[in-house]
C-alpha angles and dihedrals in degrees: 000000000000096000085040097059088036085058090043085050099051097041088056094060096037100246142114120244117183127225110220114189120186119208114229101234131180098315106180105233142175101249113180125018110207102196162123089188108101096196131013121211138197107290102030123124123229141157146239113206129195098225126025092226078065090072120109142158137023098288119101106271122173142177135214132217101248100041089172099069088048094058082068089068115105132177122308088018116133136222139176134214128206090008095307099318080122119034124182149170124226109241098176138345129198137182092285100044151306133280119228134197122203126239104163129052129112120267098273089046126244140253127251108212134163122275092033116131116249118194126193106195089188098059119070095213106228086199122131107254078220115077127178101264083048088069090044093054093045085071087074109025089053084064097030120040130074091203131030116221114205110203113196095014107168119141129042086247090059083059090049088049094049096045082042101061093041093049085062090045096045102026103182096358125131102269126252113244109240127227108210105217105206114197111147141044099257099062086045090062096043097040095107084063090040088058108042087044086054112032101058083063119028128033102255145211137174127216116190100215099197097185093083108027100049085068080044104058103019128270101245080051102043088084092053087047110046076043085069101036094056083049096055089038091056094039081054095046090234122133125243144203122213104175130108126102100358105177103329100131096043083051100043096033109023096236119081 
């Protein structure tokens, strides 16, 4: 209902408005907090755990959606929660987790809580962009959406995959232009081939979503990166969105 009275609208005053739909991905959560500890501060200690029976104690202990990836984590690594609100370092890890140790969290602490995004900048997730509620999803936004967003994007199969799947949605139907949605490292590195898999068949975009891959790729580096990746984007005549999270936090909270 929504898309139908956005194309009536457009059509009354004579002009075209896009419908841009993201899929999801594998977007990397914390999924379960296991605690009596209201707020958490630099220094403190506190532990993922792979399973959320392996909880114990009165300390805070979480888990995450994709526990395999975080059994990759060793010692010294870092990770960040809720887009760097809460940053850690890994100071041992079992069979049953990892401790963590935070670095990062404002003077009167913060709170962990579910839903919240958790990046590991040291892992290369060896996850499928497409989930199953992604395909799911595809069923309707094959018939619905003017532009396809892609969210975790990272290596020229996961194009194929994606062109794949809409080609036996769509069959012989015009096809839907795609927005790369580029948010780790390791998508910055391959995007000439992103480009070049995707763009010979798809119209393409690309959107630098620089929530995620700032944690990604490092703060003090995310201005050097989207630098390159509006360069490559402009060499390769395809548009591109720089958009998302500008500032806010040095605004809102004083620290970038």
């Amino acid at each position: 209902k929504m898309i139908a009275n956005v194309r009536t609208a457009a059509r009354t005053v004579g002009r075209r408005c896009p419908v841009v739909m993201d899929l999801g991905g594998p977007k990397v959560r914390v999924e379960t907090v296991s605690t009596t500890v209201k707020r958490i501060f630099r220094g403190d200690i506190f532990r993922l755990a792979f399973r959320e029976s392996d909880c114990g104690g009165e300390g805070l202990c979480f888990t995450i959606n994709f526990p395999e990836a975080a059994r990759k984590l060793s010692a010294g690594a870092p990770v960040y929660i809720n887009d760097g609100k809460i940053g850690a370092r890994v100071v041992s890890s079992d069979a049953r987790g990892v401790d963590l140790q935070v670095t990062v969290a404002r003077e009167k602490g913060e709170k962990l809580k579910p839903e919240k995004g958790f990046n590991m900048p040291s892992v290369e997730l060896d996850i499928s962009p497409l989930t199953p509620k992604d395909l799911a999803d595809l069923d309707f936004v094959a018939e619905q959406a003017d532009v396809i967003g892609y969210s975790f994007v990272q290596r020229p199969a996961d194009i194929d995959l994606l062109v794949d799947e809409l080609a036996r949605r769509r069959g012989g139907r015009e096809r839907q232009p795609l927005l790369l949605k580029i948010e780790t490292a390791l998508a910055v590195r391959n995007l000439p081939r992103l480009l070049i898999a995707a763009g010979g068949r798809h119209p393409i975009g690309v959107m630098i979503a620089r929530g995620d891959l700032a944690m990604e790729v490092g703060p003090e580096r995310l201005s050097e990166v989207q630098e390159e990746i509006l360069w490559l984007c402009e060499a390769a005549h395809v548009p591109a969105v720089w958009a998302t999270q500008v500032l806010e936090s040095l605004i809102k909270n004083g620290a970038p």
